[in-house]
C-alpha positions as CSV (number, residue, x, y, z in Angstrom):
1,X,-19.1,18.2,-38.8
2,X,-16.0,20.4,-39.9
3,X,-14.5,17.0,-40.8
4,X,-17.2,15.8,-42.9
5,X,-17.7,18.9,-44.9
6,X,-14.2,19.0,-45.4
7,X,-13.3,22.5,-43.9
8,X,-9.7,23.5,-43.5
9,X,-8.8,20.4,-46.0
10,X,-6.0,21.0,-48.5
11,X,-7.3,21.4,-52.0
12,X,-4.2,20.4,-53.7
13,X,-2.5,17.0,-53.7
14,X,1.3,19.0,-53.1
15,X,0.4,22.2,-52.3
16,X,2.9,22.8,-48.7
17,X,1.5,26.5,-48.5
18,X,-2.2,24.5,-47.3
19,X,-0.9,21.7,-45.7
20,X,-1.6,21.8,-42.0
21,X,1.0,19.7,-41.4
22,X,3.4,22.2,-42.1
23,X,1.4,24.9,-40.3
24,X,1.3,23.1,-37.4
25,X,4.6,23.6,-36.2
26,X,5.2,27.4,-36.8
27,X,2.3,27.8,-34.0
28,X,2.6,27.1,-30.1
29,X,2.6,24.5,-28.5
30,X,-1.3,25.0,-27.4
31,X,-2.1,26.8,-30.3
32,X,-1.3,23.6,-32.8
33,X,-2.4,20.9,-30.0
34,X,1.4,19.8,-30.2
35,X,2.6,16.8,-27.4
36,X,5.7,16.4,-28.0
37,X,8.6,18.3,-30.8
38,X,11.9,16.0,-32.0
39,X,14.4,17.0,-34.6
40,X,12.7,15.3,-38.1
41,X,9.1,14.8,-36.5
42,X,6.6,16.3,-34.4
43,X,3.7,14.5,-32.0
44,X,0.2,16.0,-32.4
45,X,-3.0,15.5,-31.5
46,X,-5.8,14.4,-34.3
47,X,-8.5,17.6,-34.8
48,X,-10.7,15.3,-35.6
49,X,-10.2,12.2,-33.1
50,X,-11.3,8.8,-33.1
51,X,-10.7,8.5,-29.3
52,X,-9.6,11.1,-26.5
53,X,-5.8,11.2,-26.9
54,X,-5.6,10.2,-30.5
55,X,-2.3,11.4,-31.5
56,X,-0.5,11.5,-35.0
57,X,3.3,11.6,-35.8
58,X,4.3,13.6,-38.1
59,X,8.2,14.3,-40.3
60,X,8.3,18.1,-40.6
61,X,9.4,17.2,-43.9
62,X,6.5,17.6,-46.8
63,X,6.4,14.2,-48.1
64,X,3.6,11.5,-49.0
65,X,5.1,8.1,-48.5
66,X,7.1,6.0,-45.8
67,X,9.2,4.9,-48.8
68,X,10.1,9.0,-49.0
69,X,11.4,8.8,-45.4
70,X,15.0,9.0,-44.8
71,X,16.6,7.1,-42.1
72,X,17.2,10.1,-39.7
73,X,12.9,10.6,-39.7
74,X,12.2,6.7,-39.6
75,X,13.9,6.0,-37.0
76,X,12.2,9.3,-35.4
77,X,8.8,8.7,-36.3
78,X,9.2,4.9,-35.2
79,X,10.8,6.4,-31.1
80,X,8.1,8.7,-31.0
81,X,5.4,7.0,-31.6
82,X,7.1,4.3,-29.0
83,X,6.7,7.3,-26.8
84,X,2.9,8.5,-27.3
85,X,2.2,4.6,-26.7
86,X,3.7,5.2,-23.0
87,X,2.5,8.7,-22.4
88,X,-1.2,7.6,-23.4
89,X,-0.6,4.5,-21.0
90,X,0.5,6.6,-18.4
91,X,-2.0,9.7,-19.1
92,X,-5.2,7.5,-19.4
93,X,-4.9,4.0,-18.8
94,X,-5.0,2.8,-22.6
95,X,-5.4,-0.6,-22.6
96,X,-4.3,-1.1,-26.2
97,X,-3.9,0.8,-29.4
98,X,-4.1,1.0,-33.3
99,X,-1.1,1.8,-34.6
100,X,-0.8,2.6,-38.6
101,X,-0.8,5.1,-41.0
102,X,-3.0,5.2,-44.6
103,X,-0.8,6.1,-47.6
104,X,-2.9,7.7,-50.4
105,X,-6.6,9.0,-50.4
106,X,-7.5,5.4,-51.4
107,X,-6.5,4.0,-48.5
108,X,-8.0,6.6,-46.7
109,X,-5.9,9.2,-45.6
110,X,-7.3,12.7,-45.3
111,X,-4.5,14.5,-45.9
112,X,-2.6,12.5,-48.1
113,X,0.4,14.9,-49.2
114,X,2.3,14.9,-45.8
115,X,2.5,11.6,-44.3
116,X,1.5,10.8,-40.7
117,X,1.4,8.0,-38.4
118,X,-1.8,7.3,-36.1
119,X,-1.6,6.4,-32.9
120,X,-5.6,5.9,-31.6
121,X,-5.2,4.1,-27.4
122,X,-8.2,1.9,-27.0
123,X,-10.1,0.9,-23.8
124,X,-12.4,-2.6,-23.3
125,X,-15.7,-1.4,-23.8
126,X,-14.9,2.1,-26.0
127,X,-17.3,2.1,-28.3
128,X,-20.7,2.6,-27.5
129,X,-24.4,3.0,-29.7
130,X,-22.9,6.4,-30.7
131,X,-21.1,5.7,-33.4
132,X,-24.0,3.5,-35.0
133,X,-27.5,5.4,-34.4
134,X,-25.8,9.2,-34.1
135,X,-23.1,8.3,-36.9
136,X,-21.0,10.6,-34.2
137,X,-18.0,9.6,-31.2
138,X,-18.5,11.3,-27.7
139,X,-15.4,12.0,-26.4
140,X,-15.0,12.9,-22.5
141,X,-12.6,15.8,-22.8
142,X,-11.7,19.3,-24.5
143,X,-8.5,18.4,-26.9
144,X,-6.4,21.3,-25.0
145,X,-7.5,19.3,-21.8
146,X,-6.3,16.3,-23.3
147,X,-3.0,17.9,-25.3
148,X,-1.9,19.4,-21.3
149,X,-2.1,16.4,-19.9
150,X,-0.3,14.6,-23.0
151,X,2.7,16.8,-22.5
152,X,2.6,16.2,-18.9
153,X,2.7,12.4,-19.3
154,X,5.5,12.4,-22.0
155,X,8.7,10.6,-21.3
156,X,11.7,12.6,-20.2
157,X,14.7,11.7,-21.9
């Protein structure tokens, strides 16, 4: 319901001092439901998720589109997301994933000021009459619960 109502959503299309994007990591670990930290991009889980373990990737940079990426954060966001595809293998089982990102509000990006990647795992038989009669997703676990044993899964390097 936060979601839909919009709460905590940046009211500006550039405005970095309300981007939680750039919020995120200035907290803990736990505190900002961070996986996994690299040098030009960060792993987090979605506040609002699609599935248990949805993860985004995120540049710490404050930019809008992939075009705006340097090679340095491409390269980045494309090894960790090659990681939160193995550590949601290992972690839960995924049996496949949506991988993509949605540049602009029209596409459908909620926070379309600071680019991120999605990275949603997917199991046969994941949707249910949930999303259709209750316009809601039931998901099995707390997103701490689910950030822990993230981390834990992660590939060392």
């Amino acid at each position: 319901m936060a979601y839909i109502k919009g709460e905590n959503k940046p009211s500006g299309a550039d405005r970095q001092d309300e981007c939680p994007f750039c919020e995120i990591p200035k907290m803990s670990d736990e505190e900002g439901l961070i996986v996994a930290r690299g040098v030009a991009a960060f792993v987090v889980l979605n506040l609002y998720p699609y599935n248990s373990g949805h993860l985004m990737v995120c540049p710490y940079r404050h930019i809008a589109d992939y075009t705006e990426l340097d090679e340095a954060e491409t390269a980045e966001v494309a090894a960790l997301t090659k990681l939160a595809i193995t550590a949601l293998r290992k972690a839960g089982g995924a049996q496949g994933f949506n991988v993509g990102m949605n540049l602009g509000g029209v596409a459908g990006a909620g926070i379309a000021a600071h680019l991120h990647q999605h990275v949603v795992p997917r199991w046969g038989g994941d949707t249910n009459f949930m999303p259709i009669v209750g316009q809601t997703k039931v998901l099995p676990q707390l997103l701490r619960e689910t950030r822990e044993m993230l981390a834990e899964a992660w590939p060392q390097e």
